[in-house]
N, C-alpha and C positions, 0 to 999 in steps of 0.2 A: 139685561138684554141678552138674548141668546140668538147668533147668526149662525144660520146653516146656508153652506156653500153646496152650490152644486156639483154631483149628484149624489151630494145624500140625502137619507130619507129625513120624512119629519113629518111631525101631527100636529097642527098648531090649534093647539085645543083650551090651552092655560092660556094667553095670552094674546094682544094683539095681533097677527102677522101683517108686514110690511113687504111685498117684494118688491126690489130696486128692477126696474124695467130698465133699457135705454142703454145709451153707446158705452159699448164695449172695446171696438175695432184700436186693435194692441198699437201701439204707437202714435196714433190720432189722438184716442177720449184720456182725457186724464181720468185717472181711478177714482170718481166721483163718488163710489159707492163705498169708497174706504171714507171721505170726507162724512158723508150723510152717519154712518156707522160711529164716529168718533163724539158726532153732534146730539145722536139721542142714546147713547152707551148707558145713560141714567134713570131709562125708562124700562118698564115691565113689557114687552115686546119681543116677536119673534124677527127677525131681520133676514127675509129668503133671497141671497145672492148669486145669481145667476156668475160672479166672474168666478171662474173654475182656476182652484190654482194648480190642475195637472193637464190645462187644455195646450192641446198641438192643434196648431194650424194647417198642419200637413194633413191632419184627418182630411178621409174624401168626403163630401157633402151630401151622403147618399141612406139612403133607410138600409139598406146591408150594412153599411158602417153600426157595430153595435155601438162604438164608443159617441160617435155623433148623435143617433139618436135616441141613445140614452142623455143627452143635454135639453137633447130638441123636446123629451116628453116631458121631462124634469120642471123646463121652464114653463110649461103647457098647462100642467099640473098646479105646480105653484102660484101660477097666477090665477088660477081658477079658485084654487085654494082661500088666497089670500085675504085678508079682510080690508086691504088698502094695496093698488099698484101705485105705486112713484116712480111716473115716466122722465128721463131726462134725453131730451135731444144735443148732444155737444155739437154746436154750431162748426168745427172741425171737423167733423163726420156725415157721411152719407146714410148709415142704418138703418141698411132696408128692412130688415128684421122687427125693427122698434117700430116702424109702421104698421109691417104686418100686424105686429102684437098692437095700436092702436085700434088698427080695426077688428078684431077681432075682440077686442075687451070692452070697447068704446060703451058699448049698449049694457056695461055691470053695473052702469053709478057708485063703482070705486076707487076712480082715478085721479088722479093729481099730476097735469103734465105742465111740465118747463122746459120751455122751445125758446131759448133766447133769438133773439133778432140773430141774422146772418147764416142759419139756419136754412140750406138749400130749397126746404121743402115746407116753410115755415104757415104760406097759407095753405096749403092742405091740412097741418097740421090746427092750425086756426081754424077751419071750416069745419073737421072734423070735432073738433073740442064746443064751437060753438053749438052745433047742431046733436050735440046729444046731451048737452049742458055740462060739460066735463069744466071742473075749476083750471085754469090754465094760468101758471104761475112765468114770469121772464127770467128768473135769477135761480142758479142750484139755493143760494139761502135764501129766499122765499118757498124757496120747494118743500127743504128743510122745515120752515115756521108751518106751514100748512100742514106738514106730517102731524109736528107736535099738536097743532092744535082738535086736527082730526083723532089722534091719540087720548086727550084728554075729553071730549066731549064724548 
């Protein structure tokens, strides 16, 4: 397994790619994408991880920010890229972003998302999964089994 963090580059060309979608928000999500990363470490796959380990929050959220939206295309990129997204909702977080990217990928037929219960936004999230037939998993380790198995077939 080979994980690239963003923002650096990558060609996922030899291999699966997986990008981990889904909450981030630093002291809310637990680091879900270090879990997932641990669970398929065994498998021939690319691993595209949006959590940056030199991201400031302080950046402004604005397209003159270079360093912002160099994350913003990175992750734009990658999941267009990717051969699998694995979306996670942490029921702790609001991620408005991770919606955005919902809809915006919905219509790839590459998705795997897990919206556990308690989940602010969790029938939007249902409504949108149902209606473009996206597999929608409750638990990060069923998210997990669904990668592997998406992985192997």
């Amino acid at each position: 397994m080979k994980i690239i963090k963003a923002p650096n580059k990558f060609i996922p060309l030899e291999f699966i790619s997986v990008f981990l979608a889904g909450s981030i928000e630093m002291g809310k999500a637990e680091n879900w994408q270090e879990k997932v990363e641990n669970k398929l470490k065994n498998f021939d796959l690319i691993i595209l991880n949006p959590r940056r380990d030199d991201w400031d929050s302080s950046w402004i959220q604005s397209i003159d920010n270079f360093k912002f939206r160099e994350q913003v295309e990175w992750e734009l990129l990658a999941q267009e890229k990717a051969d699998i997204i694995a979306m996670y909702f942490c029921p702790e977080t609001k991620s408005p972003i991770t919606l955005l990217e919902l809809g915006l990928f919905a219509h790839m037929k590459k998705m795997i998302v897990c919206c556990p219960d308690g989940y602010w936004r969790k029938g939007n999230v249902d409504i949108v999964c149902n209606r473009y037939g996206i597999e929608q998993i409750n638990n990060l380790d069923g998210l997990i089994n669904k990668i592997i198995k998406r992985i192997k077939n």
